[in-house]
C-alpha positions in Angstrom: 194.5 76.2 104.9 196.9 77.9 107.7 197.6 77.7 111.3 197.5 81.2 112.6 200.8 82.5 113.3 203.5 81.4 116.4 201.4 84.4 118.6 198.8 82.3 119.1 198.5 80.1 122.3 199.5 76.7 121.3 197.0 74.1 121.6 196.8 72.7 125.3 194.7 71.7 128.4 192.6 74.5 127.9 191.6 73.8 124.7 190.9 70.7 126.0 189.2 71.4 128.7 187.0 74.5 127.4 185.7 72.8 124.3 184.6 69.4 126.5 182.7 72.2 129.0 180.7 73.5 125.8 179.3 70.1 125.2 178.6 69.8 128.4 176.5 73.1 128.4 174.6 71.9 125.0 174.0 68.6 126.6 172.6 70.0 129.7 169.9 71.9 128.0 169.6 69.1 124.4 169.2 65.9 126.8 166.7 67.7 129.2 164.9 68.0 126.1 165.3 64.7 124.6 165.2 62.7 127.6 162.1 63.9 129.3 160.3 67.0 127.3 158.3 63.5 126.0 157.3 62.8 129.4 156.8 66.5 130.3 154.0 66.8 127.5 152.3 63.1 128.3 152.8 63.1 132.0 152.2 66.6 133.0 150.4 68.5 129.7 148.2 65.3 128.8 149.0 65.3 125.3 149.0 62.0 123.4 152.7 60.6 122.9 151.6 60.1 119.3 150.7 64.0 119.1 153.9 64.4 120.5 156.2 62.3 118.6 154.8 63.2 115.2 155.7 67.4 116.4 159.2 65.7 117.1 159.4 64.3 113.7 158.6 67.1 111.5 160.5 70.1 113.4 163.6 67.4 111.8 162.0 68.6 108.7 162.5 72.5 109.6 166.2 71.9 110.2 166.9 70.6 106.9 167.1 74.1 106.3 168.2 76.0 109.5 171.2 73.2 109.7 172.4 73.7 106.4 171.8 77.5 106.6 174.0 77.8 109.4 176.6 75.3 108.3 176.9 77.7 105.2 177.0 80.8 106.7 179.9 79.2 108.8 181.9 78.4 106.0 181.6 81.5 104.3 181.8 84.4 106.9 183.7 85.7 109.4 184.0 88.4 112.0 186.7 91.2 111.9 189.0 89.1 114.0 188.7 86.4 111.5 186.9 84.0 114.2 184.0 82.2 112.2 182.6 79.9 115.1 183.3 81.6 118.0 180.7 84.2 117.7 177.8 82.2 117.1 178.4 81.0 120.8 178.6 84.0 122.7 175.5 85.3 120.7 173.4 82.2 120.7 174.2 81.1 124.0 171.3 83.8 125.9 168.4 83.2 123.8 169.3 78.9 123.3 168.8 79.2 127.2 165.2 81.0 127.1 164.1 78.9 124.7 164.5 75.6 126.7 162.9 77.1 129.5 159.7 78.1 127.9 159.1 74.7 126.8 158.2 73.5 130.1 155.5 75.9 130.8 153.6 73.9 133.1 150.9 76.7 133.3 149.5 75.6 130.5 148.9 72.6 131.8 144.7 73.6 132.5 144.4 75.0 128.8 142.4 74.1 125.9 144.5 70.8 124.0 144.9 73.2 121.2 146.6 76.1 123.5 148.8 73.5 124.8 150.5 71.5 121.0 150.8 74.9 119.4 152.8 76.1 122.7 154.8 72.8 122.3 155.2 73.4 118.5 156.4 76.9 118.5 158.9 76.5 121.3 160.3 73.2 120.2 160.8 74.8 116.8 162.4 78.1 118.5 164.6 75.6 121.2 165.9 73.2 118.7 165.6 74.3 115.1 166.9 77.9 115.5 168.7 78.6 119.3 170.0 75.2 119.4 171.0 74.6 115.7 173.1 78.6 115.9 175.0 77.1 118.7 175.8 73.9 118.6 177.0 73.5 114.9 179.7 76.9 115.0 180.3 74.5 118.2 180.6 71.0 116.2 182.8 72.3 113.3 184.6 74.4 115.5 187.4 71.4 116.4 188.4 71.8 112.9 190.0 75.0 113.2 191.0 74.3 116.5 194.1 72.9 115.6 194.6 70.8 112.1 196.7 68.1 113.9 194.7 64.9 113.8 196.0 63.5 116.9 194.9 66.4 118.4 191.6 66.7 117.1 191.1 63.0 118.3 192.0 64.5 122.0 189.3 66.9 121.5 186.9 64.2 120.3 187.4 61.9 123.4 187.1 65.3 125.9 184.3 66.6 124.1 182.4 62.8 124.8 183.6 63.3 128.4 181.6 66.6 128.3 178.3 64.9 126.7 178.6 62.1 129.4 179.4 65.0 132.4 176.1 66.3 130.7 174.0 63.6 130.0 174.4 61.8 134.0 173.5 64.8 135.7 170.8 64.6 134.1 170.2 60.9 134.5 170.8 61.8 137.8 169.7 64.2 139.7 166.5 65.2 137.3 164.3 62.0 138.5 165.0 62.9 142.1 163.5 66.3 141.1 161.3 65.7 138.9 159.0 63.1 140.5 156.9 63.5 143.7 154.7 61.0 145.5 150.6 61.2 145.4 148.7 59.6 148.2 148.6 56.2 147.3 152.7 56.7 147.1 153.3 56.4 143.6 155.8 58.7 141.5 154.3 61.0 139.4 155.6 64.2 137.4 155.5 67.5 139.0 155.2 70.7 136.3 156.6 73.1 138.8 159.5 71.0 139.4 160.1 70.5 135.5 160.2 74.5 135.0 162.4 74.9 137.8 165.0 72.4 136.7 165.0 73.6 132.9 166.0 77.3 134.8 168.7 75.8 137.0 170.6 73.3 134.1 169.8 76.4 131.9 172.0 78.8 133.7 174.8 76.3 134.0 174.8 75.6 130.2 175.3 79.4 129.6 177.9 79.5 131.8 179.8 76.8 130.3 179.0 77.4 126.9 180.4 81.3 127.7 183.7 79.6 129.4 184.2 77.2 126.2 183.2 80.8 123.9 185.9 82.9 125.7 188.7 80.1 125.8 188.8 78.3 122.4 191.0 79.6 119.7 190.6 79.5 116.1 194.0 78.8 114.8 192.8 78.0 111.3 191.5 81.0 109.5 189.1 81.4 106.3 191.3 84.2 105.5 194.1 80.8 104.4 191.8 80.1 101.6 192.7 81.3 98.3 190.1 83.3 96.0 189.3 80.1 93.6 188.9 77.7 96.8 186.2 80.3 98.3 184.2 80.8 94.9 184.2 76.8 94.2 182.7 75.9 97.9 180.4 79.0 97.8 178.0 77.2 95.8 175.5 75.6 98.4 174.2 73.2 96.3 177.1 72.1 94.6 178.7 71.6 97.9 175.7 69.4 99.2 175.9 67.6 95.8 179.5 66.3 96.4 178.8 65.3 100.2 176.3 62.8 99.0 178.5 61.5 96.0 181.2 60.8 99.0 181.4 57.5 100.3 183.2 58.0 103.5 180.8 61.0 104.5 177.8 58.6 103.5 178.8 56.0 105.8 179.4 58.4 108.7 176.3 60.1 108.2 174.9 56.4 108.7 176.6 55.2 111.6 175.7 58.5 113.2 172.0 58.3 112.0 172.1 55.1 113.8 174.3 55.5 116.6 172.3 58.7 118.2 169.3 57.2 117.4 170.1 54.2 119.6 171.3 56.7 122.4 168.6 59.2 122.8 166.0 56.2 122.4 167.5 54.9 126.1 167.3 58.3 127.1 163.5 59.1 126.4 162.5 55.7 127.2 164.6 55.3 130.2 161.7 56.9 132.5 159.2 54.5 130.5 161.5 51.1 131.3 161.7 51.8 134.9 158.7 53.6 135.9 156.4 51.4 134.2 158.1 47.9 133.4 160.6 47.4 136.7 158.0 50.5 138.8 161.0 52.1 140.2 161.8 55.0 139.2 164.5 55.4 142.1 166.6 53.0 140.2 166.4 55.4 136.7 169.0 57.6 138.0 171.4 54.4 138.4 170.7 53.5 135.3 172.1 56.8 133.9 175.0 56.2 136.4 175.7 53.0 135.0 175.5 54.2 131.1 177.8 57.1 131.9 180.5 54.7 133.8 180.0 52.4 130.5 181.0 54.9 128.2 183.5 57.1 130.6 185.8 53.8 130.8 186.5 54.1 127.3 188.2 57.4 127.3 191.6 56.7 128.3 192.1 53.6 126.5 190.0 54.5 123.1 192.8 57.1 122.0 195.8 54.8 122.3 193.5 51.1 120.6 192.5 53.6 117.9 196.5 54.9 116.9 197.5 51.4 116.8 194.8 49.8 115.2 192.7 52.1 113.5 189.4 54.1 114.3 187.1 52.3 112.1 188.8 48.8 113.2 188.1 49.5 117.4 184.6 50.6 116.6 183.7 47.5 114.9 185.0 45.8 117.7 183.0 47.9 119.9 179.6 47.7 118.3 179.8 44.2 118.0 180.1 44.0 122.0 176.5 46.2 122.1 175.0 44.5 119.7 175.1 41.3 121.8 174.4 42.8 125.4 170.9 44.1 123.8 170.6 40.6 121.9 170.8 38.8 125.2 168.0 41.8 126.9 165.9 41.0 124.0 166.0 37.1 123.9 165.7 36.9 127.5 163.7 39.4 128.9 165.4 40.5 131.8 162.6 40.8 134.8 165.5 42.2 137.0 166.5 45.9 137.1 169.8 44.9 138.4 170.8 42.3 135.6 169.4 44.6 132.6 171.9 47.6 134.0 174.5 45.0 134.0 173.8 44.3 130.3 173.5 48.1 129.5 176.6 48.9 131.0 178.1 46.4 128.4 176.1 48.3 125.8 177.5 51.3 126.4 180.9 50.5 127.1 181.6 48.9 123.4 179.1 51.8 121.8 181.5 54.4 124.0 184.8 52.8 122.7 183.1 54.3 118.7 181.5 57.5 120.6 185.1 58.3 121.5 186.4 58.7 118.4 183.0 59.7 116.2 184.1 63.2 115.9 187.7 62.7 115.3 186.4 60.4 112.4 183.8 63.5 110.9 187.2 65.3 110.9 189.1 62.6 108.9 185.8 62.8 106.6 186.4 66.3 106.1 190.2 66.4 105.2 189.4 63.3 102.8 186.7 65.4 100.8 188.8 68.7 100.9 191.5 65.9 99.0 189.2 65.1 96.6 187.0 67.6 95.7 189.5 70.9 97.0 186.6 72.4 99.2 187.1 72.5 102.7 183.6 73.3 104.1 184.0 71.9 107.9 180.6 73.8 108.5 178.1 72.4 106.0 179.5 68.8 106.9 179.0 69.2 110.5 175.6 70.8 109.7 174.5 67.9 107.1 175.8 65.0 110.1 173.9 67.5 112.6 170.9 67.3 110.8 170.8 63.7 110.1 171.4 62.6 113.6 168.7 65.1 114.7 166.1 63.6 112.4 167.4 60.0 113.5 166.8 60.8 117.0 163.2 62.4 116.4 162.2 59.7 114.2 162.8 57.0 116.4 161.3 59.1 119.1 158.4 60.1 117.1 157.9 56.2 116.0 158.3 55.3 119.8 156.1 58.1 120.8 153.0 56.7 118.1 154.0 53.0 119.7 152.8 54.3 122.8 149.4 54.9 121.8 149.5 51.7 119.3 150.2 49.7 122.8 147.2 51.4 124.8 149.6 53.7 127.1 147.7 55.4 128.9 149.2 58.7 129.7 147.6 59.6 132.8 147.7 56.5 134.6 149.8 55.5 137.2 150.3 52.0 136.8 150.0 50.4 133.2 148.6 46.9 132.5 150.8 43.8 131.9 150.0 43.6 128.1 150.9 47.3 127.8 154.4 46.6 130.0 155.4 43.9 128.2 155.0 45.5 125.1 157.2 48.5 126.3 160.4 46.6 126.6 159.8 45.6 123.1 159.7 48.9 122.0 162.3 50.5 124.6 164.8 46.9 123.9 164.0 46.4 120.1 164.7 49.8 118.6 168.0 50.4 120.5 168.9 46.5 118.8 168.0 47.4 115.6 170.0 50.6 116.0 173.2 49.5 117.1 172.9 46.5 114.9 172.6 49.0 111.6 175.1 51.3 112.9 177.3 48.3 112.5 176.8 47.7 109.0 177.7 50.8 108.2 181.1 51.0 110.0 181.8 47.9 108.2 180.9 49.8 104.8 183.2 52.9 106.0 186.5 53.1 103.8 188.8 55.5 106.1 190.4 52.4 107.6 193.6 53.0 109.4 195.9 52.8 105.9 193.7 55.1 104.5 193.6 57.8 107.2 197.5 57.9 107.7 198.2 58.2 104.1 195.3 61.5 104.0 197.3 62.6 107.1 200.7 62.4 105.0 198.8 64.4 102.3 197.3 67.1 104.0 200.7 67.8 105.8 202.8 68.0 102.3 199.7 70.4 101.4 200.4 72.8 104.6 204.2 72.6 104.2 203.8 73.6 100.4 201.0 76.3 101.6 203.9 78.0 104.2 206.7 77.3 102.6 
């Protein structure tokens, strides 16, 4: 494959910029979602976490097909301008916006139980199998064709991280001063008015970023590049899905990532739990949030530079193992103070920010090392397959969480839980995110693009280009 001819803007700040605001937008909309739809539909609705969480689980099932299904339909079709990502933003961008709105439909909240999960089934399927899955994987695959430089492609990595942190503390933010109000005995409790009005505010700033990322990215890599035998070869969906799985080095990303966002979004949905019911201040969420984004933001300027001169693989290891052993010492001791367990999660976050960095840059380095070995270059079905299995990572563990609050005795309705019950939170909201990071781990150490092994793919894939133009 091609760069697009000397014409075309060459790669830059905006690019930069534009594709970190579109993750930004997804994030806006995805971590309202993940991070407090669960407390939404216990808290306001009534529904029973485990209801919940299992209706989390099984919509992962439903995008083993819309994922892929998009993912192929990337890889195989353009528009007349030869764009094959762009459009899937400025077309998906409207209705991904509606959709997480009408899931917080606190009017519902008097209905019959049944009324109330199929209204949470239908528009969890709509927000996040279909609208979400048409945007953000065009979006995902979309730093391939971006530019085919790999340093640059790392840059885009590290921005579009920035953009999921910018994203993700807003939300940590500002959402549990909006969310929460005071009844009279002055405890916090969820407000369903408030909830709708927030998912219409972030939801009009994610279509304006998402638009803003749409209308400044360029595709410099074209489908049109592809010869006639390279298109009938990856054409065959299951033959293409076939050779993912027989590759090690997209195994063991799909792994880490499995792991990795399941670790992440875990904090993020039990966040609310850890701090209005094990410390009882949910004032204190929103720093928590701060702190995680801080954690992780540190990491951008220096990732980029450890990862040239050591590898990418080699300063995630390195990273991971510094997470691993902030939640080991959580766990063993059982921090009672809100203050020291945000100094421990900043830790966390750093060394798991110091991977996230450079996560994107590595599904890149995945692709280029299966177009050299199997001659398909199918950026969209990859993204789509790592997409789906992060997806089904994160509902999983949110789904197990979610039936661990009803193994525990939560009571949903209550405002203060007992001590049994709040003990045995922070081993669900401390011990999953441990076992996470700690498998994430294993498979980084399992990964085989090491640093040799990437520059040599890199020396490849530039003879292939000059032989392509020459």
């Amino acid at each position: 494959m091609k760069e697009s001819g000397t014409n075309v803007r060459k790669f830059g700040i905006r690019d930069k910029f534009s594709y970190m605001l579109g993750d930004v937008g997804c994030n806006l909309v995805l971590t309202l979602a993940n991070s407090y739809l669960l407390v939404f539909y216990t808290k306001v609705m009534g529904v029973s976490g485990a209801i919940v969480g299992t209706i989390f689980m099984l919509a992962r099932f439903v995008d083993a097909f819309t994922d892929v299904a998009v993912g192929r339909m990337v890889d195989l079709h353009s528009d007349k301008h030869g764009d094959r990502f762009r459009p899937w933003m400025v077309y998906g961008s409207v209705p991904l916006v509606i959709s997480s709105c009408m899931m917080y439909n606190y009017f519902l909240a008097d209905a019959a139980m049944g009324i109330k999960i199929a209204w949470l089934v239908v528009t969890y399927l709509l927000f996040g199998s279909i609208c979400y899955t048409a945007v953000n994987i065009p979006y995902g695959a979309m730093s391939n064709v971006i530019t085919a430089d790999s340093g640059e492609r790392a840059s885009l990595s590290t921005w579009r991280n920035v953009g999921a942190q910018v994203g993700g503390v807003v939300l940590g933010v500002l959402i549990p001063m909006l969310i929460y109000v005071k009844d009279e005995d002055g405890n916090s409790v969820a407000s369903g008015e408030r909830f709708f009005w927030a998912s219409i505010v972030l939801g009009i700033a994610a279509l304006i970023t998402i638009l803003i990322c749409w209308k400044w990215s360029v595709e410099r890599v074209r489908l049109a590049d592809k010869d006639k035998s390279e298109v009938k070869k990856s054409s065959n969906t299951k033959e293409v899905i076939l050779d993912c799985f027989k590759d090690k080095a997209l195994l063991s990303s799909f792994g880490f990532q499995i792991f990795m966002y399941a670790a992440i979004q875990i904090f993020f949905a039990f966040n609310q739990y850890m701090f209005l019911d094990y410390f009882q201040s949910t004032a204190l969420s929103g720093l928590a949030s701060v702190v995680m984004f801080f954690g992780m933001i540190l990491t951008a300027p220096i990732t980029v530079p450890l990862a040239k001169k050591f590898g990418k693989k080699e300063v995630s290891i390195v990273g991971l193992a510094i997470s691993v052993v902030s939640y080991i010492v959580i766990f063993v001791t059982r921090v009672t103070s809100p203050y020291v367990y945000l100094v421990l999660i900043f830790f966390a976050f750093f060394g798991i920010g110091i991977m996230s960095m450079v996560s994107y840059a590595m599904t890149n380095d995945c692709v280029d090392n299966h177009y050299l070995e199997t001659g398909d270059r199918v950026e969209g079905t990859v993204y789509a397959m790592a997409s789906f299995v992060r997806k089904m990572a994160g509902a999983v563990c949110t789904g197990i969480g979610g039936w661990a609050l009803t193994w525990i005795g939560y009571n949903e309705l209550a405002v203060t839980q007992t001590e049994e019950v709040r003990q045995a939170l922070f081993n669900i909201i401390v011990g999953l995110p441990l076992l996470c990071f700690a498998l994430t781990l294993i498979f980084m150490l399992f990964y085989p693009l090491n640093k040799k092994r990437v520059e040599e793919n890199e020396k490849k894939m530039e003879a292939l280009r000059s032989k392509e133009q020459a």
